[in-house]
C-alpha positions in Angstrom: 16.6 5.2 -12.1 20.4 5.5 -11.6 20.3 9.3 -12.9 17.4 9.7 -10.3 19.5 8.2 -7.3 22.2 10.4 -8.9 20.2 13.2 -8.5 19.3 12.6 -5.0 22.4 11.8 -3.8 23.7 15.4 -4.9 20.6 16.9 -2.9 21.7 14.8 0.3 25.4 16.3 -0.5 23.3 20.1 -0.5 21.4 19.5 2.5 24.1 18.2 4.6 25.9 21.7 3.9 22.9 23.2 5.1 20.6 24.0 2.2 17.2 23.7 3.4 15.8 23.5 0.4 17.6 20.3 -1.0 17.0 18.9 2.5 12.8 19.7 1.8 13.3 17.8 -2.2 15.0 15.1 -0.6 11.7 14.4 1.9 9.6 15.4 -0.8 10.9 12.4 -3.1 10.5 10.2 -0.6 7.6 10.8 1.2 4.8 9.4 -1.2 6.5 6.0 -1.4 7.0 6.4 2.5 3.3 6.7 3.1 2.0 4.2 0.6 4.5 1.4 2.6 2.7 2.6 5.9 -0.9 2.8 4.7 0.3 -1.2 3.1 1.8 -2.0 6.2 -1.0 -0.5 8.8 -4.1 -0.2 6.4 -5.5 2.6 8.3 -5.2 6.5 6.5 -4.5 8.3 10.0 -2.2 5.7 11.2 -0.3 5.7 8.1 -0.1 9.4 8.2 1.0 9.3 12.0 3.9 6.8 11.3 4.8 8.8 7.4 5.2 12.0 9.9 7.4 10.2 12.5 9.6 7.8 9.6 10.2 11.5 7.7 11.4 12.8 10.9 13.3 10.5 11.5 15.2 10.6 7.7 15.5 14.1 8.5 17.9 13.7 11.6 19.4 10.3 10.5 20.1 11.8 6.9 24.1 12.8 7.8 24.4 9.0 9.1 23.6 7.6 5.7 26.4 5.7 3.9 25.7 5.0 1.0 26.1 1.4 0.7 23.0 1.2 -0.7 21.0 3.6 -2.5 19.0 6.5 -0.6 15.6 4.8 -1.0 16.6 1.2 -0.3 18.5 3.3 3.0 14.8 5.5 3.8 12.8 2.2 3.4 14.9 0.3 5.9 14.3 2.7 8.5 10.4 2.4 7.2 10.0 -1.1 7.8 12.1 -1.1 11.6 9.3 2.0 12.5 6.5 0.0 11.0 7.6 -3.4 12.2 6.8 -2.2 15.7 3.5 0.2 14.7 2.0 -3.3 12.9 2.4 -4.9 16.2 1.4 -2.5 18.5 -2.0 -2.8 16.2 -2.1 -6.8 17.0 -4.7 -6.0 20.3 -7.2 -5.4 17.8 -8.6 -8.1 16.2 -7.1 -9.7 13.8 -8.4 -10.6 10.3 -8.1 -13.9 8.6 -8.5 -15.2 5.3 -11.1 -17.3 6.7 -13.2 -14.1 8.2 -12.8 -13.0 4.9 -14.0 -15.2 3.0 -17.5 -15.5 5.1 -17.8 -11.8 4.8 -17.4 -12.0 1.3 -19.4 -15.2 0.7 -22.4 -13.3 2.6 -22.2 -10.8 0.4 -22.8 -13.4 -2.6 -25.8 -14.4 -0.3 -27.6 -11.1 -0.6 -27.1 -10.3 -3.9 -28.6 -13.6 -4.6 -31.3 -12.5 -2.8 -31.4 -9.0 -3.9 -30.0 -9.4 -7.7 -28.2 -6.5 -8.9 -30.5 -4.6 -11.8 -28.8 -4.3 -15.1 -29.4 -0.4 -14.8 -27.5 -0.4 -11.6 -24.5 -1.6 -13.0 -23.6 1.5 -15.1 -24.6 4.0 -12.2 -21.4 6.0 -12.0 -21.9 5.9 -7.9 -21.8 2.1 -7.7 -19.0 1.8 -10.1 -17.0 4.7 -7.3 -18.5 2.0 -4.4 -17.1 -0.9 -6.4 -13.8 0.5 -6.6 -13.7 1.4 -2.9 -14.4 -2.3 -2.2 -12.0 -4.1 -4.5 -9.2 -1.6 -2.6 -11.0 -2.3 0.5 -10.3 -6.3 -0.5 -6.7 -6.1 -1.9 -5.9 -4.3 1.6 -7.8 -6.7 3.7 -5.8 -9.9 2.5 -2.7 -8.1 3.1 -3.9 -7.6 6.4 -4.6 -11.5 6.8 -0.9 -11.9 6.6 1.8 -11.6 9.8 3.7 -8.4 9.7 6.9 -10.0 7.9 5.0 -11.8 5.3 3.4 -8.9 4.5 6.2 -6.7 4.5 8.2 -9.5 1.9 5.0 -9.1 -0.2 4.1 -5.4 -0.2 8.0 -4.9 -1.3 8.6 -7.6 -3.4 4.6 -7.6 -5.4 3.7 -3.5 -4.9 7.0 -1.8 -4.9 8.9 -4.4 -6.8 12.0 -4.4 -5.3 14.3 -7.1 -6.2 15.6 -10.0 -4.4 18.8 -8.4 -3.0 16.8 -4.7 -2.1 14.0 -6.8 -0.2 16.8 -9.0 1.7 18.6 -5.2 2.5 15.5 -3.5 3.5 14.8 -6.6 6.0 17.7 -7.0 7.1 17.5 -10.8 5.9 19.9 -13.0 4.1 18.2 -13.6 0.1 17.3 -16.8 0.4 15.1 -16.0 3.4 13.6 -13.0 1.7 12.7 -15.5 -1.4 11.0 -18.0 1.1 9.3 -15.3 2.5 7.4 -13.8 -0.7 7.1 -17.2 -2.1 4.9 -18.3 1.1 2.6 -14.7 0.9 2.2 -15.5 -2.6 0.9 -19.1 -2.0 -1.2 -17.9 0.6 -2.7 -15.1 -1.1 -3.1 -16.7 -4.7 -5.0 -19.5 -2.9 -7.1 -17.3 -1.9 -8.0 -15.4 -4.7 -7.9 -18.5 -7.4 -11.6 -19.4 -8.5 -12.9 -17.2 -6.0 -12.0 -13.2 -7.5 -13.5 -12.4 -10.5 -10.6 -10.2 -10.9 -8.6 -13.3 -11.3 -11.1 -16.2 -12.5 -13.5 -14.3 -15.3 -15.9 -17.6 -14.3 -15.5 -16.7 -10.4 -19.2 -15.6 -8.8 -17.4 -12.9 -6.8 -16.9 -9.2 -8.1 -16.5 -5.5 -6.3 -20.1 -4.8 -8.0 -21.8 -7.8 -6.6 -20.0 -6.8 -2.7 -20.3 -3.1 -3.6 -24.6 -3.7 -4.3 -24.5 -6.2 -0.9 -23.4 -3.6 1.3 -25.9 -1.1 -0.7 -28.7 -3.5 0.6 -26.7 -4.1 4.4 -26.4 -0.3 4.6 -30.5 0.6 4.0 -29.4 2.4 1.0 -26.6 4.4 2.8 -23.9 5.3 0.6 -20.5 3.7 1.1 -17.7 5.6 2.7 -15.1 6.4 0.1 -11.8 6.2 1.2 -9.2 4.1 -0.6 -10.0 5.8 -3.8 -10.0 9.2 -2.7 -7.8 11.6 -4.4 -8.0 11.3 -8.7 -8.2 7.6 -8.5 -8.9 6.3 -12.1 -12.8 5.4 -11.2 -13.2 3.6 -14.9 -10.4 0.7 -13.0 -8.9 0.4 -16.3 -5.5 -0.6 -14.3 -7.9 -3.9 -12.7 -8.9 -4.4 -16.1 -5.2 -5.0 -17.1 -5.0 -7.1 -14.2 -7.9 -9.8 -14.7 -6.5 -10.1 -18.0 -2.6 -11.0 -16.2 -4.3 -12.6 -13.7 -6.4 -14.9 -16.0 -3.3 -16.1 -17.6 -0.7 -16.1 -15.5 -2.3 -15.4 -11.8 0.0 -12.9 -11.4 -0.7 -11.6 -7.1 1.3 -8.4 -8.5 -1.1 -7.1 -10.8 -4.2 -7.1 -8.4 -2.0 -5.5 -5.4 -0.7 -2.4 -8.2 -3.9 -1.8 -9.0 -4.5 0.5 -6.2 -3.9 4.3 -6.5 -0.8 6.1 -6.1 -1.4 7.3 -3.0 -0.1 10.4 -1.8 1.2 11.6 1.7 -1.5 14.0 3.5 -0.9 17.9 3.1 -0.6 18.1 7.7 2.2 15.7 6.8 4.1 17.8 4.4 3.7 21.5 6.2 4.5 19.5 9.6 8.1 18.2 8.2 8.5 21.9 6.5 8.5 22.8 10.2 11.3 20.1 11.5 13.1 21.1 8.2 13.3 24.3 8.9 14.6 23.8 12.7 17.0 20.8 11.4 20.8 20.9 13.1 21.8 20.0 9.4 20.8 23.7 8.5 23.4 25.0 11.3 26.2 23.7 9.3 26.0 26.8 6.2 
């Protein structure tokens, strides 16, 4: 990690002399972790690409302001959270989801499958197994969702990007004690939610992506699920929520369900846009 933040700083050092092409490696080490925070944060694919665009942009023509106090990605997420902070918000018209709302849906879901039991056949179909996948992402970003915007920022960096105590407290612009008290209350909320109710966390629980993933099956007339949260050579066979029920089962360990998820990467229109603002940067008028 340090050689890496070595590394990076050196490229900075290149781009603010006006090499475009250090200025483009330093967005491009960035810009995955960028839009996995925003997609976290606003749990929405185009809005996350939106507000990836604008926070790249924005590193771009902030990048000869940069310090180095801190290191460049604990400096790139800071200005992350501030744009998401306000994007989360702007979203609040819409209605917001509870952990309550949740657990209806999901308990309906149980209803119908009870009604409609899943056949054993079914459960090795390779399309249901894809469907169950895109539910249990679909689940994992809806409790997140449940949470305010600070909660969920303290738990998407603290649980999904592991940052320590001192990074989250930077990145929030909070003392460490308030970070801490922060993550510790997501984590309550969410573990509550999940303990002897996710079969990813309780092996006795009744709930499980297949059961949800047939529901909707029967909901939808036989209409195949929209795949979207594992799009893009996400590991179908879940071996990473297999690792996780057997964390979860002993320690109930939030962490393990939430890194499940794919590494998501930022959108190609994002990448060829910021080629564009790189190209037509004022840091490139300084060679």
């Amino acid at each position: 990690m340090k050689g890496n933040e070595e590394q990076l700083l050196q490229e900075v050092d290149a781009a603010l002399a006006g090499s475009e092409a250090a200025l483009r490696r330093v967005v491009e080490a960035v810009q995955h972790d960028v839009f996995r925070l925003a997609l976290r944060l606003l749990g929405h694919f185009a809005d996350a690409q939106d507000a990836t665009q604008e926070i790249l942009i924005r590193v771009v023509t902030s990048l000869a302001t940069f310090e180095r106090r801190s290191t460049l990605r604990t400096w790139v997420y800071s200005i992350a959270t501030n744009h998401l902070r306000d994007a989360a918000r702007k979203r609040r018209s819409q209605a917001a989801a509870s952990l309550d709302d949740m657990t209806r849906q999901l308990d309906a879901g149980l209803a119908v499958t009870r009604q409609h039991p899943l056949p054993a056949a079914d459960c090795a179909d390779p399309t249901l197994r894809l469907e169950a996948r895109e539910v249990g992402l679909r689940c994992t970003q809806g409790m997140l969702m449940c949470l305010d915007v600070e909660h969920r920022l303290a738990l998407v960096l603290g649980e999904i990007f592991a940052l320590d105590t001192a990074q989250g407290a930077e990145v929030l612009g909070i003392s460490p004690a308030a970070y801490r008290q922060r993550l510790s209350r997501g984590r309550r909320r969410l573990e509550a939610f999940l303990r002897g109710r996710c079969g990813l966390a309780d092996a006795s629980a009744e709930c499980s992506c297949e059961r949800q993933a047939a529901a909707l099956r029967v909901q939808r007339g036989g209409r195949p699920l929209r795949i979207e949260f594992c799009a893009g050579g996400d590991d179908v066979a879940g071996e990473p929520l297999q690792q996780a029920h057997g964390e979860l089962k002993l320690l109930w360990r939030l962490a393990a369900v939430m890194r499940s998820a794919p590494q998501w990467q930022a959108p190609q229109a994002v990448t060829e846009r910021l080629r564009e603002v790189i190209a037509a940067s004022t840091l490139l008028g300084r060679q």
